[in-house]
N, C-alpha and C positions, 0 to 999 in steps of 0.2 A: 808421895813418900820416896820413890825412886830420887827424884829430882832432886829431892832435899840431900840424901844420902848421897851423891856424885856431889854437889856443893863442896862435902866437909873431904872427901876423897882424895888423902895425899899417897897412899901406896899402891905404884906403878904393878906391883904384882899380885895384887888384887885385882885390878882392872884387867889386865892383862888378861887371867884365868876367865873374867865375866863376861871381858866384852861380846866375844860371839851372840854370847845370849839376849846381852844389853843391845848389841845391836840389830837384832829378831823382833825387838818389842812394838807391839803394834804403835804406840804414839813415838811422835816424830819429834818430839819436844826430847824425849827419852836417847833416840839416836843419835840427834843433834847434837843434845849434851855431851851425849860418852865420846863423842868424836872428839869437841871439844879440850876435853879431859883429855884426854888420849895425848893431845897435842901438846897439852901443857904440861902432862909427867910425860913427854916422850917415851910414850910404851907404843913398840913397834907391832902393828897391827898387819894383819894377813893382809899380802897386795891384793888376793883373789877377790877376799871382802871386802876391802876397799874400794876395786874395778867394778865391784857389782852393785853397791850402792853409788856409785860416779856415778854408774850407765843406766838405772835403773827404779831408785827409790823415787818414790812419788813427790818426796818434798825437797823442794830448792835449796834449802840449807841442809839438807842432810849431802845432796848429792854436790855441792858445794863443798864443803868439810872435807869430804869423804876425797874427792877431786884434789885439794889441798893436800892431804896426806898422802896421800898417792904418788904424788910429783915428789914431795923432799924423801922419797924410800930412793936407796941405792938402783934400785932393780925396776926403774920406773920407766919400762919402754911401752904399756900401754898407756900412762899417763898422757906420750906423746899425743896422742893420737885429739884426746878432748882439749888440745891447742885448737884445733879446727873445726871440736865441737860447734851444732847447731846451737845446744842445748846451752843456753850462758849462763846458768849458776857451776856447772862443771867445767863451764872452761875457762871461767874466771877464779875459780877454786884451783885450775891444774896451773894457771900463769902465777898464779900468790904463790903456789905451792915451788913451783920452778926459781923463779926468781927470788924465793928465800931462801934457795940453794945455793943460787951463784944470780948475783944482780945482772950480772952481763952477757944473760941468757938469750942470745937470738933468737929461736924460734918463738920464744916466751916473751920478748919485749915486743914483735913485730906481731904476734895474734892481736 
């Protein structure tokens, strides 16, 4: 039912107020998606929460996403850092996320 409801999901400040919660939820289908979403009503999501599911959440496309969103925030000096990630769903989430910022991102073209 989540899943279905994020589908039809066009107001940013909606999401916005839920995400924390939506991004808490035990299925990763659930976080996956809201990140998703996130991305595509650019509703600007806490870097902390962001950093935390980068470095942390169990599933590749969450901490992918998460890693992506990360990188295109103004305030993205730890994003730097999962350029050098071990981890390749997040460091390949923090290079999309860079180089959608500015294409002609060095340390983002050369990870």
């Amino acid at each position: 039912e989540i899943l279905i409801a994020l589908d039809y999901l066009t107001r940013p400040d909606w999401l916005a107020a839920r995400a924390p919660a939506l991004l808490a939820h035990p299925d990763a289908d659930v976080r996956a998606q809201t990140l998703v979403k996130a991305a595509l009503l650019n509703v600007k999501l806490p870097s902390d929460l962001l950093d935390s599911l980068a470095r942390r959440d169990p599933d590749d496309a969450v901490r992918q996403q998460a890693a992506q969103l990360l990188a295109r925030l103004p305030e993205h000096s730890t994003a730097r850092a999962l350029l050098a990630s071990a981890d390749l769903p997040a460091r390949h989430g923090a290079i999309v996320g860079f180089l959608q910022q500015k294409p002609a991102d060095a340390p983002a073209r050369s990870s």
